[in-house]
N, C-alpha and C positions, 0 to 999 in steps of 0.2 A: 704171557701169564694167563690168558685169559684165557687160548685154547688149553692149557694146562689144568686151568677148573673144570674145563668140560671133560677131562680125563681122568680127573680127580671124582665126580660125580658116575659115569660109565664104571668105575671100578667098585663105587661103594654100592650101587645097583645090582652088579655079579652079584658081590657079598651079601647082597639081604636075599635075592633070591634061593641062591643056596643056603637061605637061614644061617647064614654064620653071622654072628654080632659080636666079631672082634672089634669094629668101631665103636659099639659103645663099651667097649675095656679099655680100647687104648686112644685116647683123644687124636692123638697125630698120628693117623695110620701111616704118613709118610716119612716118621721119623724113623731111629735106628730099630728100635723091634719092631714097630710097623711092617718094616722093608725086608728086614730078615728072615720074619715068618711068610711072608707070600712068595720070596725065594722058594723057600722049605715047600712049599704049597704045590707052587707052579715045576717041583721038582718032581715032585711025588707023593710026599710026605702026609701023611692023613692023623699017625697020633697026633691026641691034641696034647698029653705031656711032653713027649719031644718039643712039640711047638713052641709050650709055654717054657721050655727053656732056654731059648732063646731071645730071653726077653733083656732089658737092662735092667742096671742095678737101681736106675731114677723111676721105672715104673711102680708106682703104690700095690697094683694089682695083683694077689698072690697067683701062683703058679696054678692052684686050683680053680679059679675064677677064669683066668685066662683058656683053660683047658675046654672047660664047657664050654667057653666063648666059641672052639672050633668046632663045636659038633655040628655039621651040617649036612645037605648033601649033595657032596662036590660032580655034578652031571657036568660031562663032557662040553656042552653047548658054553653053558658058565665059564667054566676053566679057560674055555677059549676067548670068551669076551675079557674076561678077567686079564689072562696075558698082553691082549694086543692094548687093554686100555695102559697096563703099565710100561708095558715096551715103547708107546707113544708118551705117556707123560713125561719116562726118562730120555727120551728125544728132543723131548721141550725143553729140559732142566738143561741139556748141554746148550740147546739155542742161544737160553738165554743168558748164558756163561759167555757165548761168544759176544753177543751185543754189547753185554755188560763191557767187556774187554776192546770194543770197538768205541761205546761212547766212552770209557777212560782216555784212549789214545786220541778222541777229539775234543774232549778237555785241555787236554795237557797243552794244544795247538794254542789255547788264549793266553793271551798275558798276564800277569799277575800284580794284583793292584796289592797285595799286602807278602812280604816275606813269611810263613808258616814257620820257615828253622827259626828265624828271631822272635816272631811273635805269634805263635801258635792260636790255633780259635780257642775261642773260649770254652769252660764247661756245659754241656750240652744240658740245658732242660726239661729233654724228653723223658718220661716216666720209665720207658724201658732203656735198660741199659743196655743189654743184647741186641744185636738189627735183627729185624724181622724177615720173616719169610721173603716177602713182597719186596725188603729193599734190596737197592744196587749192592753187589757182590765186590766194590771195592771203595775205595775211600772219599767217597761222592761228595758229603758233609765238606770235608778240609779241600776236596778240589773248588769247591761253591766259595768257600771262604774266601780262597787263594784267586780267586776270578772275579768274583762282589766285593774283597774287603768286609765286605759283613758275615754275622753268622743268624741266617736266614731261620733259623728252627730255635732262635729264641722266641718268634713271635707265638703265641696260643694256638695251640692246632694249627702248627706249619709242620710239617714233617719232611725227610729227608727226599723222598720218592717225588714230593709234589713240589718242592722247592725244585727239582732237576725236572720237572715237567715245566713248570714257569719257565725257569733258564730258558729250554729247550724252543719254545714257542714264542719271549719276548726279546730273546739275546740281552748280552749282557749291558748294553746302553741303549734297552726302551725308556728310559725313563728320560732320556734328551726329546721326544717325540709327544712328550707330553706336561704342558708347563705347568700343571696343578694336579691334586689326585684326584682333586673330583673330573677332570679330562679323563683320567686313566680310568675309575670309575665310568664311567660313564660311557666309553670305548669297550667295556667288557659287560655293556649291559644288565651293571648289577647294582644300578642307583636308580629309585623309584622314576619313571616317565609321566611326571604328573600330568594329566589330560583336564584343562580347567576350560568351562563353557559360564556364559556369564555369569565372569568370579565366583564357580562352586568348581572344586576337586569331582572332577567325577570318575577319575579312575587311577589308582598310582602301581598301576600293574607296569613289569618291569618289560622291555624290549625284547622282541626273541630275536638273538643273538646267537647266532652259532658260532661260538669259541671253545678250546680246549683250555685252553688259561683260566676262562671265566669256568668251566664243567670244575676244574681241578680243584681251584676254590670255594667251592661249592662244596665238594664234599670234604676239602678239610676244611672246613668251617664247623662240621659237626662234631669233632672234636671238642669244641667249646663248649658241649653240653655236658662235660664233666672237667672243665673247668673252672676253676675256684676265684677267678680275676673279674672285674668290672665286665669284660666282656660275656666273660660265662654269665653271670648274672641276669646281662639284657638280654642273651639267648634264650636262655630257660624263660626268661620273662616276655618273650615277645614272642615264641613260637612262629615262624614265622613260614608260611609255604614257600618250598624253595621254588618251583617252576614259576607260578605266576602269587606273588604275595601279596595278601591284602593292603597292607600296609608298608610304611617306611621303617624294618627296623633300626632300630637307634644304633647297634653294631656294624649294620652292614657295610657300611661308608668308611667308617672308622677303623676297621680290621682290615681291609685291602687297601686302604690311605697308609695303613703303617705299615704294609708292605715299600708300597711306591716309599714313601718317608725314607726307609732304610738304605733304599739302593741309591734314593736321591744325593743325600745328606753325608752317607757312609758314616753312618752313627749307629751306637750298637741299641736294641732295643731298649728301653728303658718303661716298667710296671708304671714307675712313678708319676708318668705323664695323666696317666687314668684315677691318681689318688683325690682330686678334689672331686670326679665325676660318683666316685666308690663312693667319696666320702656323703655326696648326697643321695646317693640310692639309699644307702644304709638309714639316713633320715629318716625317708619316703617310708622305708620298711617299718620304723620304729611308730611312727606317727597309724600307719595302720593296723599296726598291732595294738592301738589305743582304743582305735576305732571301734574296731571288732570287740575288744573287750568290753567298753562302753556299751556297746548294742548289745551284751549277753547279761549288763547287769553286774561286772566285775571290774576291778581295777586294777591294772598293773601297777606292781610296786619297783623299782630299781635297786639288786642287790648287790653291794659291792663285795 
């Protein structure tokens, strides 16, 4: 996927230099009008109304807009970078069609700790209902279920792609390897290293560890920052640098402990565990909002 950005990026480079700004008409240039008109392109095709009629019926952008989008000027040099960037990214796209189809068949090799026909995974919490670009190309979610017993993308910014990078890197019984989560914490380098010299913290900067497990988590964790749960809350509220952090944040322990938790236990995530912790953030908040008021001279009133 990743040489496939960099093919993605060589192509929209042709395109600016030939002054064409069909990307910014059509957001997904690698969707179906995307792909249709640079066919058209790399054929021969130069109208930009022909072009624009090959668009779909979901693109907003009138036929007129789209037209001007191609007026540029298509030099030979271009056209050539242009072809070999897409002839290579649809190279990648089959690649990765094979892999996909390669780690299913080494799924299917595990056991299964939960029947799927009888007991299906539950509804997915994830905001998008459609899979994304970026995920596996077959039913990676219900294989995860069917091998954990758990359904790993109920947790807050877990998603499908990095639950199967976990799988992939801890197998399915890391959690016998570690008898607490602050152990497993702690093994992935992403719980403060407090460095204390007589009885002062002098530094709670975190380990450099080189893991893929711990990278993964890392960035689904930034999901959190538009989530609406006790954990989003401490996120937004603790901002916290991810390479070397100044502090302990109050999630970070806590959100990769309820990984470990799930896989431990075989229990499905549950909001509710975090409801006393909410219930006092929300306090904190309410008592600050006093504060501030007080210091400008005004008073909060409570309206029901």
């Amino acid at each position: 996927m990743r040489y496939a950005s960099q093919q993605v990026m060589q192509l929209h480079k042709a395109l600016t230099q030939m002054n064409v700004q069909i990307n910014n008409v059509i957001s997904d240039i690698f969707g179906v009008t995307g792909l249709a008109i640079l066919d058209a392109v790399l054929a021969g095709e130069r109208d930009g109304r022909k072009l624009a009629q090959l668009k779909d019926h979901r693109i907003k952008a009138s036929g007129d807009t789209i037209a001007r989008s191609l007026v540029g000027d298509w030099r030979p040099e271009h056209l050539f970078a242009l072809r070999q960037a897409l002839a290579t990214w649809r190279h990648y796209q089959q690649l990765i069609t094979e892999d996909d189809a390669a780690t299913a068949q080494a799924l299917a090799g595990f056991a299964s700790r939960v029947d799927v026909q009888a007991s299906p995974p539950p509804a997915s919490t994830l905001r998008h209902k459609k899979p994304r670009a970026n995920e596996p190309r077959f039913e990676a979610r219900t294989e995860l279920y069917r091998i954990t017993g758990v359904e790993l993308t109920q947790v807050p910014g877990l998603q499908v792609s990095t639950a199967l990078v976990l799988f992939g890197e801890l197998g399915p019984d890391f959690v016998g390897r570690f008898p607490t989560a602050k152990c497993f914490t702690s093994w992935l380098g992403l719980c403060p290293d407090n460095r204390i010299t007589g009885g002062r913290v002098k530094s709670v900067k975190t380990r450099d560890v080189k893991s893929r497990a711990a990278e993964a988590l890392r960035l689904a964790a930034q999901a959190l920052w538009e989530s609406k749960t006790y954990l989003g809350d401490c996120f937004r509220r603790g901002k916290p640098g991810w390479a070397r952090p100044r502090r302990s944040p109050p999630w970070r322990t806590s959100w990769h402990a309820s990984f470990w938790h799930l896989l431990k236990y075989r229990e499905a995530h549950d909001l509710k565990v975090w409801a006393a912790a909410e219930e006092k953030l929300q306090a904190m908040k309410l008592i600050r909002l006093h504060q501030n008021a007080a210091a400008l001279g005004y008073k909060l009133v409570t309206v029901v």
